[in-house]
C-alpha positions as CSV (number, residue, x, y, z in Angstrom):
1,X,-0.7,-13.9,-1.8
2,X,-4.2,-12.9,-1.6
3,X,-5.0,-9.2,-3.1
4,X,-8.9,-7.8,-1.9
5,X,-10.3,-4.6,-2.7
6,X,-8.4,-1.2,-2.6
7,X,-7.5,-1.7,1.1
8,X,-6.3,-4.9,0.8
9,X,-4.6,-7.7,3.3
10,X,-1.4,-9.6,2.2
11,X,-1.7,-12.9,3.5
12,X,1.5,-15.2,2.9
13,X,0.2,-17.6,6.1
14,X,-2.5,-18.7,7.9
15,X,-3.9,-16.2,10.7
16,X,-3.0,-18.4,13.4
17,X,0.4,-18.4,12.6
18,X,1.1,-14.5,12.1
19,X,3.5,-12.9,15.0
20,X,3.4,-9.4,13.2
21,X,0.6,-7.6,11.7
22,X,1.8,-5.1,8.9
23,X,-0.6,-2.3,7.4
24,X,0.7,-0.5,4.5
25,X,-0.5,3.7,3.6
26,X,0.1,4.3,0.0
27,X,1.0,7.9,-0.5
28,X,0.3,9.1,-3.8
29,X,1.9,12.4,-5.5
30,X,-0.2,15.4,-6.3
31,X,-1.6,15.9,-9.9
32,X,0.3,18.6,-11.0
33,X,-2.6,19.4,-13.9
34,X,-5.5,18.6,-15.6
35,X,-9.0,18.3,-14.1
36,X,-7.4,16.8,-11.0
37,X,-4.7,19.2,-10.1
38,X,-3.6,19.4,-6.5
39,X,-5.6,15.6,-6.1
40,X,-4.0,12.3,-5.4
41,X,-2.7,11.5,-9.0
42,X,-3.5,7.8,-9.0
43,X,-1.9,6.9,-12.1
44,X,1.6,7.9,-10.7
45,X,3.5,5.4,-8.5
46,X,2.9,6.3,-4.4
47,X,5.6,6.0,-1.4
48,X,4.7,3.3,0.7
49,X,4.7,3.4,4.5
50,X,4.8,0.1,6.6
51,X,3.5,0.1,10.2
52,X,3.5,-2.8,12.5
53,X,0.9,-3.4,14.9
54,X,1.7,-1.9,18.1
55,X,-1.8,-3.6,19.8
56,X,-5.2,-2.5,19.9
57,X,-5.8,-0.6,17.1
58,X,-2.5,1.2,17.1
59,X,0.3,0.9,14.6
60,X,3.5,2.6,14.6
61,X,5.4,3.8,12.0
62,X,8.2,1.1,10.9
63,X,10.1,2.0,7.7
64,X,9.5,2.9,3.7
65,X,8.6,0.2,1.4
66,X,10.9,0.2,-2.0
67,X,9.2,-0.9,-5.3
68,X,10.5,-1.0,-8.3
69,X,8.6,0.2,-11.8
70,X,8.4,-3.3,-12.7
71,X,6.8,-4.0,-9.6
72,X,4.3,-1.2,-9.3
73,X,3.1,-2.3,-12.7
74,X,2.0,-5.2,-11.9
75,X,0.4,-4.5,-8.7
76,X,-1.6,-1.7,-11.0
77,X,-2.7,-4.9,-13.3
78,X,-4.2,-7.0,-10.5
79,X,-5.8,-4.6,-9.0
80,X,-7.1,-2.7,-11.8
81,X,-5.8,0.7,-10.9
């Protein structure tokens, strides 16, 4: 699996082979103090939404992506979060 930037691509195949494409919109909870109150608290674990291509530049919504504590940990390690 191949991790890039903030916005990043999970590749688990070459591009020529891929029938779907997938984007995923991490929704983060609201700070509810501190200097970032009512912001994006990063540091908390977000609700992830996956979409599937739809063509074009157009994805439609598809269903809610489950992670567990574990895993959200260690997505926050490799990228640095």
């Amino acid at each position: 699996m191949l991790l890039t930037s903030l916005f990043f691509s999970l590749k688990w195949k070459p591009p020529n082979e891929n029938s779907i494409d997938f984007k995923i919109e991490l929704r983060f909870p609201l700070a509810q103090s501190g200097r970032y109150a009512g912001g994006p608290d990063y540091s908390a674990k977000p609700l992830y939404l996956l979409y599937a291509w739809a063509g074009g530049q157009d994805y439609e919504y598809h269903d809610i992506v489950d992670l567990t504590d574990e895993e959200w940990e260690t997505c926050v390690i490799h990228l640095n979060l």
